[in-house]
KETI-348346 format. One record per residue (C-alpha): residue number from 1; residue in three letters; chain; x, y, z. Coordinates in steps of 0.25 Angstrom, whole numbers. Layout:
% residues N
n:res:chain:c1:c2:c3
NUM:ALA:A:X:Y:Z
...
//
This chain:
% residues 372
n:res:chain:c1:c2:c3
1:UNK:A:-119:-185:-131
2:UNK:A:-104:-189:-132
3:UNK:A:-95:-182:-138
4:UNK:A:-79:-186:-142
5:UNK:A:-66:-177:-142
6:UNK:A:-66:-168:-153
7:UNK:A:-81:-168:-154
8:UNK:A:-86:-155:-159
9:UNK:A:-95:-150:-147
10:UNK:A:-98:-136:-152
11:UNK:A:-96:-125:-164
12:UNK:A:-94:-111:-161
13:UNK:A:-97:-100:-170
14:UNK:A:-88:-95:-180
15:UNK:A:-91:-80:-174
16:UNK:A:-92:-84:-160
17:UNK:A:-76:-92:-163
18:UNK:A:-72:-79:-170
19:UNK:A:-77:-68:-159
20:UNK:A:-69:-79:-149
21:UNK:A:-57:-78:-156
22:UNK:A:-58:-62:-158
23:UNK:A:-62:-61:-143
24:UNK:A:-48:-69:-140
25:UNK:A:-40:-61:-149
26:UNK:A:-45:-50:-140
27:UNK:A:-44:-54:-128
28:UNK:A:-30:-59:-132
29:UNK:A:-25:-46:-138
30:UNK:A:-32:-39:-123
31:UNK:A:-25:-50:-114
32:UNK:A:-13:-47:-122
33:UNK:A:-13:-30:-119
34:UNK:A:-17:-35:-105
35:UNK:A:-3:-43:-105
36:UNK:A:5:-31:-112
37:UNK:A:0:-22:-103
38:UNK:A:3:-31:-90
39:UNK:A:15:-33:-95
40:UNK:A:20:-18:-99
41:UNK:A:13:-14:-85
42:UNK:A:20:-25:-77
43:UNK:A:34:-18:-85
44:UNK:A:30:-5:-81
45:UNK:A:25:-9:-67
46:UNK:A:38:-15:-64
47:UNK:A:46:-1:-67
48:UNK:A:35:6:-60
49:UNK:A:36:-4:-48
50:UNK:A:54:-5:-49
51:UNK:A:53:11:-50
52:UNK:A:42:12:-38
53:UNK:A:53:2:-30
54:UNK:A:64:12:-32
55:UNK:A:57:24:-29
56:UNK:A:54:17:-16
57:UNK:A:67:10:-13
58:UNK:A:73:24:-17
59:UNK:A:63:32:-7
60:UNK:A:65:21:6
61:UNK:A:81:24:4
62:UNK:A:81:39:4
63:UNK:A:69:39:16
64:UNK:A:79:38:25
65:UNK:A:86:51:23
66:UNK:A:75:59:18
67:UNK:A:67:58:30
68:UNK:A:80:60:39
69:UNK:A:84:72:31
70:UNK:A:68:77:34
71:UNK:A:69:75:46
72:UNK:A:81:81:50
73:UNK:A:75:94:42
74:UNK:A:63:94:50
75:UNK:A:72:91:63
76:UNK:A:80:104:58
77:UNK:A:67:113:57
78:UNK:A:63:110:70
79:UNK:A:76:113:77
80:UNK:A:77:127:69
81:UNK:A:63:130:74
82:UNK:A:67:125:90
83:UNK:A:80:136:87
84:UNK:A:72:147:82
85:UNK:A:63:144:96
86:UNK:A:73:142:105
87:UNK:A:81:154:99
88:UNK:A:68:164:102
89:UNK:A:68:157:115
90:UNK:A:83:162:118
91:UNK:A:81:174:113
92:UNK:A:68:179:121
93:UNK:A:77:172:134
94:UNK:A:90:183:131
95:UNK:A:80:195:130
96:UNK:A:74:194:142
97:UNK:A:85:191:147
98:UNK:A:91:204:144
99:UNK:A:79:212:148
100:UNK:A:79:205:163
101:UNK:A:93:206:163
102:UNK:A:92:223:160
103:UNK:A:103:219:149
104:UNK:A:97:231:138
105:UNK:A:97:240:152
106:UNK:A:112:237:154
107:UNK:A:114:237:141
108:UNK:A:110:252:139
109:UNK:A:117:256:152
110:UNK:A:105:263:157
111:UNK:A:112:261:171
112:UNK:A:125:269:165
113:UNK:A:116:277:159
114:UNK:A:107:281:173
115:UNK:A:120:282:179
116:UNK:A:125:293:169
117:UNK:A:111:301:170
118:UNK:A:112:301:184
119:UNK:A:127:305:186
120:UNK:A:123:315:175
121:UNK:A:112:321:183
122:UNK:A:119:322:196
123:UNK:A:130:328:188
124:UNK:A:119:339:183
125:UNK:A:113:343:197
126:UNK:A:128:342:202
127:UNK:A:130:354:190
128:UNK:A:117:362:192
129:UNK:A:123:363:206
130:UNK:A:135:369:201
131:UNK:A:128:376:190
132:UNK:A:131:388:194
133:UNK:A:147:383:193
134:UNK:A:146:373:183
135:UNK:A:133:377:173
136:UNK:A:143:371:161
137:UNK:A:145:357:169
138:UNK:A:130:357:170
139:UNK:A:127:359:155
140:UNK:A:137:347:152
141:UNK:A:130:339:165
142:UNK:A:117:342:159
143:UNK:A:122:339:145
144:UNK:A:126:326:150
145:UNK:A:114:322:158
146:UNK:A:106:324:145
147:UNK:A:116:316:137
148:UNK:A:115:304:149
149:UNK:A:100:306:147
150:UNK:A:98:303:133
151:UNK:A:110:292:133
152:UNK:A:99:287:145
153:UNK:A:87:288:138
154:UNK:A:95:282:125
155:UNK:A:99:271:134
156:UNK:A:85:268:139
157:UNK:A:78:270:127
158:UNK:A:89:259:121
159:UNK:A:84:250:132
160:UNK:A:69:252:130
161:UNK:A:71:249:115
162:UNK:A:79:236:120
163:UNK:A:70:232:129
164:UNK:A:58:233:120
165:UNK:A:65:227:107
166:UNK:A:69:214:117
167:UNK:A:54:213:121
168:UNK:A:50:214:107
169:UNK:A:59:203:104
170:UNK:A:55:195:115
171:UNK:A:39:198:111
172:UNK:A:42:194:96
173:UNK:A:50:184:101
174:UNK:A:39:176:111
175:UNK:A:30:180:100
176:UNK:A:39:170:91
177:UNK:A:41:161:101
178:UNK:A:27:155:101
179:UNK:A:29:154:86
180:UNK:A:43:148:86
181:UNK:A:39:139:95
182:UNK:A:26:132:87
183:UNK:A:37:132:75
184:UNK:A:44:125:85
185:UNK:A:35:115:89
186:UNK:A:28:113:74
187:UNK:A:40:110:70
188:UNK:A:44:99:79
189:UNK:A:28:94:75
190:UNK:A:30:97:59
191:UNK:A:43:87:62
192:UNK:A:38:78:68
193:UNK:A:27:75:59
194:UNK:A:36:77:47
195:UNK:A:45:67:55
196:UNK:A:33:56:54
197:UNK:A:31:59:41
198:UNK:A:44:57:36
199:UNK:A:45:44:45
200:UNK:A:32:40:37
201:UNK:A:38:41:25
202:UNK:A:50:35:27
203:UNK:A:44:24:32
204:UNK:A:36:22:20
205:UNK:A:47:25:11
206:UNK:A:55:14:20
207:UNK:A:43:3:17
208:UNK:A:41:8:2
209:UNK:A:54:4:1
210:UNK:A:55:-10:9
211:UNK:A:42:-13:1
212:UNK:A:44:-7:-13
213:UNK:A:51:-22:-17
214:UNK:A:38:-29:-14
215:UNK:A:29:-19:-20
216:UNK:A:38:-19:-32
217:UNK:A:37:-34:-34
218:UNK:A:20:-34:-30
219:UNK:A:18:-22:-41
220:UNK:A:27:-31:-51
221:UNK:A:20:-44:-47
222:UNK:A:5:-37:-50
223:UNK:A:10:-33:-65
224:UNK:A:17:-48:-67
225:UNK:A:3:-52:-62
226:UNK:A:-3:-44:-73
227:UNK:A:5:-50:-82
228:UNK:A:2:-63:-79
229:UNK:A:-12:-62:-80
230:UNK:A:-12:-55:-93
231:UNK:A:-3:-66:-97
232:UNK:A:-13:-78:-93
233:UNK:A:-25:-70:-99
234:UNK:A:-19:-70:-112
235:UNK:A:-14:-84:-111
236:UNK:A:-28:-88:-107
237:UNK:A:-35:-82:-119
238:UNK:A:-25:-86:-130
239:UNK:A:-27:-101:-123
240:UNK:A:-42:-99:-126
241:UNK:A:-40:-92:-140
242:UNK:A:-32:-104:-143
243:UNK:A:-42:-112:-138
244:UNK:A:-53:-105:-146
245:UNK:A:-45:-105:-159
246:UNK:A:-41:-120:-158
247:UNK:A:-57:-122:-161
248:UNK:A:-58:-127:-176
249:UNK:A:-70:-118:-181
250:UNK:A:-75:-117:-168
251:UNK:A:-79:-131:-163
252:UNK:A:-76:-135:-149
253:UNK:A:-74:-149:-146
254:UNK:A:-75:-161:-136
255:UNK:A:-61:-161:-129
256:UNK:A:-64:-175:-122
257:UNK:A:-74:-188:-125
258:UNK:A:-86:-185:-117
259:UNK:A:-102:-183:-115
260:UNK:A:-108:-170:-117
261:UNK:A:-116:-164:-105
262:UNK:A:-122:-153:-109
263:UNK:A:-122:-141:-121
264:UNK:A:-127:-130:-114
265:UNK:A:-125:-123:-128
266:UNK:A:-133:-122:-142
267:UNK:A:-130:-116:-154
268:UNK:A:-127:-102:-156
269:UNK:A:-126:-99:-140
270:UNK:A:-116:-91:-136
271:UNK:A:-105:-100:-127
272:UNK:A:-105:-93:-114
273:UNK:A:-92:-91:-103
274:UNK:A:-91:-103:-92
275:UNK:A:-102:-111:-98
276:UNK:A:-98:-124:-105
277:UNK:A:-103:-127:-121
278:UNK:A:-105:-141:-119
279:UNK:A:-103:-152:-106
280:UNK:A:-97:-166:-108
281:UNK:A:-90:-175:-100
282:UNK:A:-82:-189:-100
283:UNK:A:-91:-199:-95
284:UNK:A:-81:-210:-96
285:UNK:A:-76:-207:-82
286:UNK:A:-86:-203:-70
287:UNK:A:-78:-194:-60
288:UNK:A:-84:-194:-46
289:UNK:A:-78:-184:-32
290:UNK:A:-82:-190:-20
291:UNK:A:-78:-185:-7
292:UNK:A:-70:-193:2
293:UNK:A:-69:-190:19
294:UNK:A:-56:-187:24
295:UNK:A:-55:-200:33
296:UNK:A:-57:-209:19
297:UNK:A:-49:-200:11
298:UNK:A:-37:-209:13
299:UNK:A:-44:-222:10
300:UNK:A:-46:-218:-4
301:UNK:A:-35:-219:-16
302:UNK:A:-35:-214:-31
303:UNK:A:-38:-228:-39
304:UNK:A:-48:-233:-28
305:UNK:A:-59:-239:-34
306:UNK:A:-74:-236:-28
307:UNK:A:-87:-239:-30
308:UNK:A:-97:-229:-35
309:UNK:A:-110:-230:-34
310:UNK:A:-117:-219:-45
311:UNK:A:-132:-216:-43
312:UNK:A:-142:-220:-53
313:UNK:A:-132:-231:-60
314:UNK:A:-139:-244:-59
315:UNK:A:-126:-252:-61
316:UNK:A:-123:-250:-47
317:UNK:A:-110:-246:-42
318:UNK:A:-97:-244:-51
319:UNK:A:-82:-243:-47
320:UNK:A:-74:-229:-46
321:UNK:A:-59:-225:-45
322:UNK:A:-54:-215:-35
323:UNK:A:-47:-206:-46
324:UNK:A:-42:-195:-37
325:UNK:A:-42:-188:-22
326:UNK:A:-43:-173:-19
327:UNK:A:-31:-168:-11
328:UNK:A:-36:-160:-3
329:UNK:A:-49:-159:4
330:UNK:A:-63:-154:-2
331:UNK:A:-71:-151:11
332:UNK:A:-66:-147:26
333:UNK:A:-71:-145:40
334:UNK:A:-68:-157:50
335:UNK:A:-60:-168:46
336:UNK:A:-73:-176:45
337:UNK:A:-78:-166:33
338:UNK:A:-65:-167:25
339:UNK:A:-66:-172:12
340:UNK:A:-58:-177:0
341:UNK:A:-63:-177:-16
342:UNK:A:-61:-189:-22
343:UNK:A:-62:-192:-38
344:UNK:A:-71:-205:-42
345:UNK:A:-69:-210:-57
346:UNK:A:-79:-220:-63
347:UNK:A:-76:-227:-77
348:UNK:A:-90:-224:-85
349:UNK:A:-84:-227:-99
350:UNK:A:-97:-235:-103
351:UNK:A:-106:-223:-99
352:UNK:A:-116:-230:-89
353:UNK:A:-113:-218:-78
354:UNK:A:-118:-204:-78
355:UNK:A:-112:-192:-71
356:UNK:A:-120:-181:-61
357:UNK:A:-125:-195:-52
358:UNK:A:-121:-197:-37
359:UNK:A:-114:-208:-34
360:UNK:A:-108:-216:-21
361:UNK:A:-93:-219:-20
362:UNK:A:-90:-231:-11
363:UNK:A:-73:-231:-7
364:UNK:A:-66:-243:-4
365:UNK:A:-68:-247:10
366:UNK:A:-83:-243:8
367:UNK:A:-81:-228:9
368:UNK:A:-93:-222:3
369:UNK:A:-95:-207:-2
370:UNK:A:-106:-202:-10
371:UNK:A:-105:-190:-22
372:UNK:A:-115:-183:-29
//
């Protein structure tokens, strides 16, 4: 069968044309959200993303003198716990220094004080031997021996306390020292680590800086992209909602003069997605690709005229015009394997040929290539 433009091909239902317009108006009013949406989260997304890009362009230009200023806090702690050693170390030096030294015995004046216990005593058997002349100066000699004793055992009692209370310092002292010393020493560890830390972070405040530009304008390109594509959705479907209402009560019609194929479709089936309702086609104009080797590419023009011989046609072999050449390659591999499409039309305005046969095209200069 033939049919010409215009040609009513097939009726949809009244209830199938007005669920398809509702469905549209649905889809529309949805794509439409869908573009709202984009376009207020692409507004938001840009202040998120400008504000983001401050923050880090703010925090790359303050790294600088915040980690300084930490580290120099942490370079402080660890020179006030080296002090505190080094002072304990001093300190442990001086008092053994003065034990060797016997400064707490010159200190005391135990020597003075001998020497005064001894003259004392020499003074007292010096008396008793005159006791019978001088009992009075033996009573002050003894007086005075006692009195040298006890500023004697005083004395050396003073230095014993001395003695004790410096070796009690050195003992608490070498007691700390050990601790001081790991305070020391996990300082300069907790600095050095700190110290990586901070570098870490200034670092990456340093490349969250130099970057945030180009996240700034990938974050505002994702939400534009979103936009876009809401956009074309909703151009999409009003293009096909347009389509659909410019049916007149539902009837499709031929676009072109032509021959109908096939209807895969009988009443009251339901049209399904991808699957044409009817096939037909202009048979006034056979369209044959053949391809063409590389090495004979160049003999062939648009306009050419060729010879085609069409199986099963009994009137022999009919004449053909080059209507186009490919620009590029179809196949590859070695030069010998590379080929070119080239388009074949054949005037069949009386109808005698049919589509779907093989056929033979012969080139001028008797270049010969075969389709199917």
């Amino acid at each position: 069968d033939t049919v010409s433009k215009g040609d009513a091909l097939f009726k949809l239902t009244d209830e199938s044309m007005e669920a398809a317009k509702s469905d549209y108006e649905d889809a529309i009013s949805d794509a439409e959200n869908t573009l709202k949406t984009a376009e207020a989260n692409l507004a938001s997304g840009k202040l998120s993303a400008e504000s983001t890009k401050q923050d880090a362009d703010l925090t790359a230009q303050t790294a600088a003198d915040s980690y300084q200023a930490q580290v120099d806090a942490l370079d402080a702690a660890v020179e006030e716990k080296k002090e505190a050693y080094d002072e304990a170390v001093e300190q442990i030096s001086e008092y053994q220094t003065k034990i060797d030294n016997n400064d707490y015995y010159v200190e005391c004046a135990i020597d003075e004080k001998k020497d005064a216990v001894d003259a004392a005593t020499t003074a007292l058997a010096q008396a008793q031997d005159t006791l019978t002349q001088a009992q009075q100066s033996a009573d002050a000699a003894q007086s005075t021996l006692e009195q040298a004793q006890k500023e004697f055992d005083s004395a050396v009692e003073t230095y014993n306390k001395n003695v004790e209370e410096t070796n009690t310092k050195i003992t608490e002292l070498t007691d700390s020292l050990d601790d001081l010393k790991s305070d020391y020493e996990q300082a300069e560890r907790d600095a050095t680590m700190q110290k990586a830390e901070l570098q870490n972070e200034y670092d990456t405040a340093v490349v969250e800086g130099k970057y945030a530009g180009s996240t700034y304008e990938s974050t505002v390109s994702e939400l534009e992209s979103a936009v876009e594509s809401a956009q074309d959705t909703l151009d999409t479907l009003k293009e096909e909602q347009t389509a659909l209402l410019a049916l007149e009560n539902g009837v499709v019609t031929a676009d072109e003069d032509g021959t109908i194929a096939a209807v895969p479709y009988e009443a009251e089936d339901t049209l399904q997605s991808g699957t044409a309702f009817a096939l037909y086609c202009d048979t006034q104009t056979i369209m044959i690709s053949v391809e063409v080797p590389q090495e004979n590419i160049a003999q062939v023009g648009v306009g050419d005229e060729v010879s085609v011989m069409i199986a099963g046609n009994r009137d022999g072999a009919v004449t053909g015009t080059v209507s186009s050449i490919a620009s590029s390659a179809t196949t590859g591999g070695s030069v010998s394997n590379v080929t070119y499409a080239v388009i074949i039309s054949i005037d069949n305005s009386d109808g005698r040929l049919g589509s779907g046969s093989s056929a033979t095209v012969t080139f001028q200069g008797e270049q010969e290539e075969k389709t199917e």
